[in-house]
C-alpha positions in Angstrom: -1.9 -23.7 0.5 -5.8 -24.4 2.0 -8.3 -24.3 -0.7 -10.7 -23.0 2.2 -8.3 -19.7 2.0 -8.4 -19.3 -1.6 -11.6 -17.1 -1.8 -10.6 -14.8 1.2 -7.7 -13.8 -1.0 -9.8 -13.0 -3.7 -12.1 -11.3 -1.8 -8.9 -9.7 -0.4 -7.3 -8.3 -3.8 -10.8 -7.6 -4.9 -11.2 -5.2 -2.7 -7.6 -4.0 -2.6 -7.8 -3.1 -6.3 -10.8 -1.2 -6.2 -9.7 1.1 -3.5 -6.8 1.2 -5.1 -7.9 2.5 -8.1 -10.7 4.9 -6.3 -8.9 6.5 -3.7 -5.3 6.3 -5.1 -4.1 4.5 -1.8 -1.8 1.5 -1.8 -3.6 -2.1 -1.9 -1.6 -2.9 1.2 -3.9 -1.0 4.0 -6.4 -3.9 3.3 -3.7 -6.7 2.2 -1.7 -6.7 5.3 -3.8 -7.0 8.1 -6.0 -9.8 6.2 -2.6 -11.7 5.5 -1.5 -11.2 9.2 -4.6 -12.9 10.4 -5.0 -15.7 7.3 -0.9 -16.2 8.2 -1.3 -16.8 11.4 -4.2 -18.8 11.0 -2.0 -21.3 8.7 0.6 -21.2 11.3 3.4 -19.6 10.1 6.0 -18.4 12.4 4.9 -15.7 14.6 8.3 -13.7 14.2 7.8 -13.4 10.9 3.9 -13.1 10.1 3.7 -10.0 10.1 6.9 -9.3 8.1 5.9 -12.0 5.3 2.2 -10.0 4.8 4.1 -6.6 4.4 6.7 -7.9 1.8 3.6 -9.8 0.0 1.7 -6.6 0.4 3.9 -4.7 -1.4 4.7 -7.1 -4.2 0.6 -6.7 -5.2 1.3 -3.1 -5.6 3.6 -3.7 -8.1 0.7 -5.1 -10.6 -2.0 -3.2 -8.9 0.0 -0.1 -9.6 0.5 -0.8 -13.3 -3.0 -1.2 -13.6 -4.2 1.8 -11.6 -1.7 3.8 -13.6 -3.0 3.0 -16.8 -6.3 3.6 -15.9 -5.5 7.4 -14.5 -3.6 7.9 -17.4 -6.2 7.0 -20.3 -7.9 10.0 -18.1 -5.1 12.3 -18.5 -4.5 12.4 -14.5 -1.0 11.8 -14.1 1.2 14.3 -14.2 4.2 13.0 -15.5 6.9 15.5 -14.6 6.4 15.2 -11.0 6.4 11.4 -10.8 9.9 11.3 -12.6 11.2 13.8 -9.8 9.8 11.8 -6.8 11.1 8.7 -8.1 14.7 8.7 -7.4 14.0 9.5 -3.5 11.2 7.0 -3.0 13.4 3.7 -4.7 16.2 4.3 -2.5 14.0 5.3 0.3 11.4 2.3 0.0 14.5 0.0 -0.4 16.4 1.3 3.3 12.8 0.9 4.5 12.5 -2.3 4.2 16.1 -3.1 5.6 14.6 -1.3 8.5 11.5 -3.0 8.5 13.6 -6.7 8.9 15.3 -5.7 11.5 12.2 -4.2 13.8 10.2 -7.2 16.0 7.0 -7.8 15.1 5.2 -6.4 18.1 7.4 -2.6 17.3 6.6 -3.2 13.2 2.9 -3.7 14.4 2.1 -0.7 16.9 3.4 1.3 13.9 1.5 0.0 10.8 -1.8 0.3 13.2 -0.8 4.0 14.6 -0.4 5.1 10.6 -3.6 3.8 9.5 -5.4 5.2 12.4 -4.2 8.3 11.2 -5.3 7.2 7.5 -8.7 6.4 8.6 -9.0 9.5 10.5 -7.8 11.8 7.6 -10.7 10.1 5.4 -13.4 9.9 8.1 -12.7 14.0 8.4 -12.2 14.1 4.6 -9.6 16.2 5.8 -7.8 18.0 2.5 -5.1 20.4 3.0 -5.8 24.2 1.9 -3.9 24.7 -1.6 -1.3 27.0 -0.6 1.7 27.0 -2.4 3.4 25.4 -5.6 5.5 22.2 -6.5 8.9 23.1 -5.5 11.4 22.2 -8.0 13.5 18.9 -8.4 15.4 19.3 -5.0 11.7 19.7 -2.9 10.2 16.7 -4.7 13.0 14.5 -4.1 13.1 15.3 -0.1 9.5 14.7 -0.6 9.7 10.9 -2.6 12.3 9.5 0.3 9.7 10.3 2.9 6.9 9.3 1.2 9.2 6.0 0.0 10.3 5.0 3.5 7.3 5.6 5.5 5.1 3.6 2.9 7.6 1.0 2.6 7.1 0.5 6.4 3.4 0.2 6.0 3.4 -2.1 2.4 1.4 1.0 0.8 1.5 2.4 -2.7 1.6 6.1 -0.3 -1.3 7.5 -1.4 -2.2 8.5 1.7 0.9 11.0 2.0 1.2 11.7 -1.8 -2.5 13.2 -2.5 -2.6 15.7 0.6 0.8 16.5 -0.5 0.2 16.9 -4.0 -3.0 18.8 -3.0 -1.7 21.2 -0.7 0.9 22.1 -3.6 -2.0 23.1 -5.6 -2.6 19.9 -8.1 -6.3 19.0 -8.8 -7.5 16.6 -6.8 -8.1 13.6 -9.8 -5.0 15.1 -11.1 -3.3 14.7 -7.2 -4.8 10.8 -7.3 -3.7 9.8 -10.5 -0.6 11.1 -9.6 0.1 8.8 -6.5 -1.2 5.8 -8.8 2.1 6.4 -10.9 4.2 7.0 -7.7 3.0 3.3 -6.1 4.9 1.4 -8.6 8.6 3.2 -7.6 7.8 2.5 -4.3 6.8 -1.5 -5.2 9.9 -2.1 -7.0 12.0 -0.9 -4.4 9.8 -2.1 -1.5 9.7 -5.6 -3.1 13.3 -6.0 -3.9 13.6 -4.7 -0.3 11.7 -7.5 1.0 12.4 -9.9 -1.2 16.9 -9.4 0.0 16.2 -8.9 3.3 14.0 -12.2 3.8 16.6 -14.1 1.7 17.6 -17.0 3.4 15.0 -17.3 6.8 14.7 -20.9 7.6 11.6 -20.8 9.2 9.8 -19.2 6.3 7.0 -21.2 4.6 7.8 -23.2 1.3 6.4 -20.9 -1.7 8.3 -17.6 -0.4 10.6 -15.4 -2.1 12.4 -13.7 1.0 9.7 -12.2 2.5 6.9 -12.2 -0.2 4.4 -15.5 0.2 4.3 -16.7 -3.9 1.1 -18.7 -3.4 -1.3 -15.7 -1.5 0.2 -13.3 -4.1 -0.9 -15.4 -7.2 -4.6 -15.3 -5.9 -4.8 -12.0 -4.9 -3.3 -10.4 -8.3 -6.0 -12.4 -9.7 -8.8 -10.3 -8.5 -7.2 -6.9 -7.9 -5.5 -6.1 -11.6 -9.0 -7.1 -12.8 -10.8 -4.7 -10.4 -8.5 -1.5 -10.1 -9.4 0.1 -13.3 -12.9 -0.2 -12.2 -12.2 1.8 -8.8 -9.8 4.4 -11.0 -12.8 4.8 -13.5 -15.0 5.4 -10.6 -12.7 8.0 -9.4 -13.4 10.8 -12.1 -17.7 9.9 -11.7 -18.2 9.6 -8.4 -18.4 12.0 -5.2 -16.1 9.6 -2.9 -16.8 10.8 0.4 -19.1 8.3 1.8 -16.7 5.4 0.4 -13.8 7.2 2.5 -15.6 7.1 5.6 -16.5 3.1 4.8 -13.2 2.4 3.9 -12.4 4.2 7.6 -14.3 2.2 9.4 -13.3 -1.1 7.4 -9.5 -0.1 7.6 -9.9 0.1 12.0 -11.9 -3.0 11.9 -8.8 -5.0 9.7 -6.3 -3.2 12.1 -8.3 -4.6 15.5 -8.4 -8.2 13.9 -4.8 -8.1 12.7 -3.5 -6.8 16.5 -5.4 -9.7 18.0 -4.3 -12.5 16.1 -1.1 -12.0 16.7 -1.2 -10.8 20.3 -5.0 -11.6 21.4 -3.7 -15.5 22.0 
């Protein structure tokens, strides 16, 4: 690996931690699309660029997620009961997802991943927040809604805040209480996202020495660095802060990662 790429991953899991912790939304919406560009740059195959920052993605969740959870519960913010009943949905879900994801070309995996976080930047630029209006259904409801939430964030390599809060919220959970909440649900859906990756990458010839099927050993070992250390900080920040402004930045940053990452690999 280039030294010259070492701090970018820092910066990277820095920043993916924090927002991590502060928004409750998957470290991958700002891993992958830096990865896709930092890959390419390095030359790795362009079939499987894209595929390699999604399965790295996703393994970061797993630590950022343990992290975040701690945090969120020292605050008394996750509601235990209702993780355990999304849980069995979102490991089988997050693990067909990423069987999926293998088997979708890079350009049809890409459109995707940039369509669903123009609709997550959009959501926080509104600060849209669906109206409480009714309860959490019972084990059944909450399963249905873990495999959705498992298989569309294991497409997109994110811990799926961005479905589990409006979710949660519209079922009439507190908002910290919603967040902390989808902190717990990221790491179900990074163990079976990374094993997902991980099998379904097993064996590709043209992938770069340091992988583990589809997840890139040497940018995950940098970028852990910086994010466990950071994500408490953004989950702390969470129960202080008014985080509307930070939504809207993160908006704008989240479009501006999505442009770069669509040019790189199609902009040649």
């Amino acid at each position: 690996m280039p030294l010259d790429v070492i701090p970018i991953y820092l910066l990277t899991g820095a920043a993916a931690g924090f927002f991590a912790g502060l928004l409750g939304v998957g470290g991958g919406v700002v891993v992958v699309p830096v990865l896709t560009v930092i890959f390419t740059w390095q030359g790795f195959p362009g079939r499987e660029v894209l595929h390699l920052a999604l399965g790295t993605a996703m393994a970061t969740i797993l630590f950022t997620s343990l992290s975040s959870l701690r945090a969120h519960h020292a605050h008394r913010a996750v509601l235990w009961p209702v993780m355990r009943r999304l849980t069995p949905g979102i490991l089988l879900c997050t693990l067909l997802g990423a069987q999926l994801a293998a088997g979708i070309s890079s350009r049809a995996l890409a459109i995707f991943y940039v369509a669903f976080m123009l609709f997550i930047a959009l959501q926080m630029f509104a600060n849209l927040r669906p109206t409480p209006s009714r309860s959490l259904p019972g084990r059944a409801g909450l399963g249905l809604a873990g495999s959705l939430i498992g298989a569309i964030a294991s497409l997109a390599a994110m811990g799926g805040g961005a479905l589990t809060v409006p979710y949660l919220i519209w079922c009439n959970v507190r908002p910290h209480q919603a967040i902390g909440t989808s902190a717990a649900v990221g790491l179900p859906i990074a163990v079976g996202g990374t094993l997902g990756y991980v099998w379904n990458g097993w064996g590709h010839g043209e992938l770069p020495a340091g992988s583990l099927g589809f997840v890139y050993l040497p940018a995950l070992v940098v970028i852990l660095l910086a994010s466990v250390a950071v994500a408490p900080l953004g989950a702390g920040l969470a129960h202080r802060l008014p985080v509307v402004v930070l939504k809207r930045i993160f908006a704008g940053l989240l479009l501006v990662l999505s442009a770069k990452m669509l040019w790189s690999l199609y902009g040649a």
